[in-house]
CHARMM-style PDB file with segment names, atoms N, HN, CA, C and O in Angstrom:
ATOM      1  N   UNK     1      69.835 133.600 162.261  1.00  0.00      PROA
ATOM      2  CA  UNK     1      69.224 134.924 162.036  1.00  0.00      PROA
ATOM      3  C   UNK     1      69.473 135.381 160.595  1.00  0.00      PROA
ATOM      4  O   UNK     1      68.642 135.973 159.906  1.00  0.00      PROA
ATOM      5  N   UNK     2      70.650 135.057 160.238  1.00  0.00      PROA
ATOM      6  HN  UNK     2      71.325 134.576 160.798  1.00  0.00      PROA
ATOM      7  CA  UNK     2      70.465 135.295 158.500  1.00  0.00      PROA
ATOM      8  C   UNK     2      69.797 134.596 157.591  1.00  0.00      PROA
ATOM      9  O   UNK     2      69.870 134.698 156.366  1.00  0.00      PROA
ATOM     10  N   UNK     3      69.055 133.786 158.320  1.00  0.00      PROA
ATOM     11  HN  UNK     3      68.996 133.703 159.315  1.00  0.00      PROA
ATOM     12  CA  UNK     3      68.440 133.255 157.432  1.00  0.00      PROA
ATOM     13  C   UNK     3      67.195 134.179 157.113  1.00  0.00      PROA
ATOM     14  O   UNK     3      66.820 134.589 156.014  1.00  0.00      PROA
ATOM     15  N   UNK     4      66.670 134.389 158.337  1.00  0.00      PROA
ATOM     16  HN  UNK     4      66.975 134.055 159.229  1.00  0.00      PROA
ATOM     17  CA  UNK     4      65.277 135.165 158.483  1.00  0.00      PROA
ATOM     18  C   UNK     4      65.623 136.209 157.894  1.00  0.00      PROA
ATOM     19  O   UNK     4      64.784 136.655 157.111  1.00  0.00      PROA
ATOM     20  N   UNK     5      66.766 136.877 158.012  1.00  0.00      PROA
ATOM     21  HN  UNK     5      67.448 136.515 158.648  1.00  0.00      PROA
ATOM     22  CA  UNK     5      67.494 138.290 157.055  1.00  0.00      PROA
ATOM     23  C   UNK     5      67.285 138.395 155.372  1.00  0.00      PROA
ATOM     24  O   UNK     5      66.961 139.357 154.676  1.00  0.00      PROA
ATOM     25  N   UNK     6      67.529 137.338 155.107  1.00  0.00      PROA
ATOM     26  HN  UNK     6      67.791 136.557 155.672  1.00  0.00      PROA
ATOM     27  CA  UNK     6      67.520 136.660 153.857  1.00  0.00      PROA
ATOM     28  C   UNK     6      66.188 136.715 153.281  1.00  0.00      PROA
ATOM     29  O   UNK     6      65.916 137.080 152.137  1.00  0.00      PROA
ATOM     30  N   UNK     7      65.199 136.228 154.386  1.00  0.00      PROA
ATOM     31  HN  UNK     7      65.420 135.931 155.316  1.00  0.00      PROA
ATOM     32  CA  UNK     7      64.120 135.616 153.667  1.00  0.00      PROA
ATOM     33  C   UNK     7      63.098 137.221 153.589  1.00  0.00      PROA
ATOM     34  O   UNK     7      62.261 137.678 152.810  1.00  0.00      PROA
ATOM     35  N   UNK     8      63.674 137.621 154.725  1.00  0.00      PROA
ATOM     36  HN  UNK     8      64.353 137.250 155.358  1.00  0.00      PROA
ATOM     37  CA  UNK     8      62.959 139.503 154.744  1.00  0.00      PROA
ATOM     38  C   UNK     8      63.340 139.691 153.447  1.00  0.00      PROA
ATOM     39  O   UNK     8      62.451 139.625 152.599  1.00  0.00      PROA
ATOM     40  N   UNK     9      64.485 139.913 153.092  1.00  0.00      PROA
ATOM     41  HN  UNK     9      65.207 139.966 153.781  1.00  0.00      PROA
ATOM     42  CA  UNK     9      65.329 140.824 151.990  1.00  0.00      PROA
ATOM     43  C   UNK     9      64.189 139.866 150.680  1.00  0.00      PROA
ATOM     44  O   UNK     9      63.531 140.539 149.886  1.00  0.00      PROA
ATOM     45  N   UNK    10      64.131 138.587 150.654  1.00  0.00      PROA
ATOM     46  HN  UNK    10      64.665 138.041 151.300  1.00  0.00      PROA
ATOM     47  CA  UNK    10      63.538 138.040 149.883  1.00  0.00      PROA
ATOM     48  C   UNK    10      62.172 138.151 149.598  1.00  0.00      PROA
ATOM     49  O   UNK    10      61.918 137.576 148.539  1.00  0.00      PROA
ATOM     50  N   UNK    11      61.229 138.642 150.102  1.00  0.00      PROA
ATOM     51  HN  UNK    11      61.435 139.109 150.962  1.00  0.00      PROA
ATOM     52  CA  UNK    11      60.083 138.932 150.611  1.00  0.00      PROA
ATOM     53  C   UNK    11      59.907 140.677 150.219  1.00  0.00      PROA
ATOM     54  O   UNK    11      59.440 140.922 149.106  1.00  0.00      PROA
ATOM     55  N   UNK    12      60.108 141.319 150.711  1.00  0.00      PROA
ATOM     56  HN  UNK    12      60.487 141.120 151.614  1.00  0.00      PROA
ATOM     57  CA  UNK    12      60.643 143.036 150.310  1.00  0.00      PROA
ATOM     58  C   UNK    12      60.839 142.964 148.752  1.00  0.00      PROA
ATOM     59  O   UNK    12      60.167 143.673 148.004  1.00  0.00      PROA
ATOM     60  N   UNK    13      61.808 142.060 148.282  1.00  0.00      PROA
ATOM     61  HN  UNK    13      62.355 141.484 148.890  1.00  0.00      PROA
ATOM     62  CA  UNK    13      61.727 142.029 146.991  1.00  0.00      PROA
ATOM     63  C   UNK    13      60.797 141.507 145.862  1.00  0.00      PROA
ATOM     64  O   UNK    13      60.571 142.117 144.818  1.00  0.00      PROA
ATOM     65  N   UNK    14      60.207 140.108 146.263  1.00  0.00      PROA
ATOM     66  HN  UNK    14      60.390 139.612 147.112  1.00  0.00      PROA
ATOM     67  CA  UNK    14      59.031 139.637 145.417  1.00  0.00      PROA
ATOM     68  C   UNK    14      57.979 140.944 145.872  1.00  0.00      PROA
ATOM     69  O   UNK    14      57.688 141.683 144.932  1.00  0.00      PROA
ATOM     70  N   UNK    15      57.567 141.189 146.799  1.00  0.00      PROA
ATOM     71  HN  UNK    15      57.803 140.588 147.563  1.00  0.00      PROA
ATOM     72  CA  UNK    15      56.480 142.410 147.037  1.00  0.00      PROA
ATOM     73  C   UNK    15      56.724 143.491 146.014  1.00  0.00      PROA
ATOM     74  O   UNK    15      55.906 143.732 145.125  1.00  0.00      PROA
ATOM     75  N   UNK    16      57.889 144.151 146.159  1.00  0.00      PROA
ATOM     76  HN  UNK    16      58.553 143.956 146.881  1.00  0.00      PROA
ATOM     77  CA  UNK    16      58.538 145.582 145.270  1.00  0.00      PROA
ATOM     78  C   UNK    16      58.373 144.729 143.729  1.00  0.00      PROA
ATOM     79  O   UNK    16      57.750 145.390 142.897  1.00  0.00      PROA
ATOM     80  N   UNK    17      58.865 143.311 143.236  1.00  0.00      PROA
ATOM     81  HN  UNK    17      59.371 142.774 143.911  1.00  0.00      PROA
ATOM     82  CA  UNK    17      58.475 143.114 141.788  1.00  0.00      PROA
ATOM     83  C   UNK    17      57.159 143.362 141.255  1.00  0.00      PROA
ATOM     84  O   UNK    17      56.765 144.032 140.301  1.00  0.00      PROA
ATOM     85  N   UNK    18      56.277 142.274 142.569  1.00  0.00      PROA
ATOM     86  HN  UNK    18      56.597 141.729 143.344  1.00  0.00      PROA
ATOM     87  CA  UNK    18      54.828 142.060 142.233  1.00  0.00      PROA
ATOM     88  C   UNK    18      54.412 143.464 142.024  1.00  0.00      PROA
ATOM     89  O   UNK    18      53.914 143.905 140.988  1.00  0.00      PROA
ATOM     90  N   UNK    19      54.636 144.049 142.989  1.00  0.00      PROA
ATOM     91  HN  UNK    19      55.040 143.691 143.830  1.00  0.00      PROA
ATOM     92  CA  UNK    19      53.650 145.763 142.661  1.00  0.00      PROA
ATOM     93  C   UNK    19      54.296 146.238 141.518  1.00  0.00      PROA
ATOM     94  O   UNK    19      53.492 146.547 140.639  1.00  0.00      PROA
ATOM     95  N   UNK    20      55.669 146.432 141.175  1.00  0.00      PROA
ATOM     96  HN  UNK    20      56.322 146.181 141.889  1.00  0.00      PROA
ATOM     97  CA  UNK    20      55.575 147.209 139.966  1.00  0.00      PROA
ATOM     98  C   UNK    20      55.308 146.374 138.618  1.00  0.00      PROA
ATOM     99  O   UNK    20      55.163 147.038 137.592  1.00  0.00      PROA
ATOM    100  N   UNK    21      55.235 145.059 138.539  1.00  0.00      PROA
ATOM    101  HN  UNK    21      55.353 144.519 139.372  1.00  0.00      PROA
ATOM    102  CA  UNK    21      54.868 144.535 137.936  1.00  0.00      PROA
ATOM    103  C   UNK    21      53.374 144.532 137.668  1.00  0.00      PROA
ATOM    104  O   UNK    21      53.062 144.161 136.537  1.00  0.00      PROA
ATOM    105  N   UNK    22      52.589 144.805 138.324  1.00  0.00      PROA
ATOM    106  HN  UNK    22      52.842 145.107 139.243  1.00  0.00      PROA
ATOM    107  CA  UNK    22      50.919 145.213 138.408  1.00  0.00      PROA
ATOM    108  C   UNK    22      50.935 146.523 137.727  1.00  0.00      PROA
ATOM    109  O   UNK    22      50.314 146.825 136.708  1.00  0.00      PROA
ATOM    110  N   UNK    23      52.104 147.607 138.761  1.00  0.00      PROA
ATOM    111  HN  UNK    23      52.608 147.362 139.589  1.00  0.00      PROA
ATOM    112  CA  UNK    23      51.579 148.986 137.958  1.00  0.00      PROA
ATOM    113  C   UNK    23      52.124 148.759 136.566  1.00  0.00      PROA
ATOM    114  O   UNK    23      51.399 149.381 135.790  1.00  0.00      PROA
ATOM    115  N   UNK    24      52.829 148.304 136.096  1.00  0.00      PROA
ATOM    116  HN  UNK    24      53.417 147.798 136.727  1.00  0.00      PROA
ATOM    117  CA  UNK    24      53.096 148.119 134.965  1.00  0.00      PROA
ATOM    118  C   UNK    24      52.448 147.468 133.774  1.00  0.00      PROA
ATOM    119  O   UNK    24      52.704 147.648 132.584  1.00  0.00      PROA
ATOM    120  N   UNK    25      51.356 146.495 134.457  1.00  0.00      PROA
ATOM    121  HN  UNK    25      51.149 146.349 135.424  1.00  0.00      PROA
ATOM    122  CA  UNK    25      50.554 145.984 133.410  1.00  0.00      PROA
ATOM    123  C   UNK    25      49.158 146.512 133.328  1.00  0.00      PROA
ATOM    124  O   UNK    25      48.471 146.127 132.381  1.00  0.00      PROA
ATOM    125  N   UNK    26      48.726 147.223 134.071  1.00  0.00      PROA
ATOM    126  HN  UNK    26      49.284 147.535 134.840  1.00  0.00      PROA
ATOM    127  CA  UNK    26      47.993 148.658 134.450  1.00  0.00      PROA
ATOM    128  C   UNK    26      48.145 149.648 133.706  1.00  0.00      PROA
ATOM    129  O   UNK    26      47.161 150.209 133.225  1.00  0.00      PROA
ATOM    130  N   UNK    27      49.553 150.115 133.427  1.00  0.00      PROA
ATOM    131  HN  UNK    27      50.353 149.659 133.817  1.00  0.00      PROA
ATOM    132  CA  UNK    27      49.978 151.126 132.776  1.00  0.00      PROA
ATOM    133  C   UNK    27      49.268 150.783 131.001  1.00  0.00      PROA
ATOM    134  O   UNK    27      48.451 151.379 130.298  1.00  0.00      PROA
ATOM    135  N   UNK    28      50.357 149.127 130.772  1.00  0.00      PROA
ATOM    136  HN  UNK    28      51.020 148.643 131.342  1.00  0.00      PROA
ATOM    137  CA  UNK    28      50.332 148.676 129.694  1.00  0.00      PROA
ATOM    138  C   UNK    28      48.834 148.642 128.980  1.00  0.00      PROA
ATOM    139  O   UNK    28      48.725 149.034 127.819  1.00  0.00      PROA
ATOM    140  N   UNK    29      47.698 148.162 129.713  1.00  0.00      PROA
ATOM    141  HN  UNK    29      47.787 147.844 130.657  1.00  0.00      PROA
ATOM    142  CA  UNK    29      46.342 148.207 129.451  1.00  0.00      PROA
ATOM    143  C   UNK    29      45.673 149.264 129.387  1.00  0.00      PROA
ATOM    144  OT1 UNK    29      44.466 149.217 129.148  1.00  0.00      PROA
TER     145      UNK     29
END
């Protein structure tokens, strides 16, 4: 089960980069 814990927590996080990484190059343009 920690694995799947892991891979949530891992997942939650590339999502939260990718988006502010978009609004951010959004912003930038």
């Amino acid at each position: 089960i920690q694995i799947v814990f892991g891979l949530s927590i891992a997942f939650a996080a590339s999502s939260f980069f990718l988006s502010f990484f978009s609004f951010g190059g959004g912003a930038l343009v």
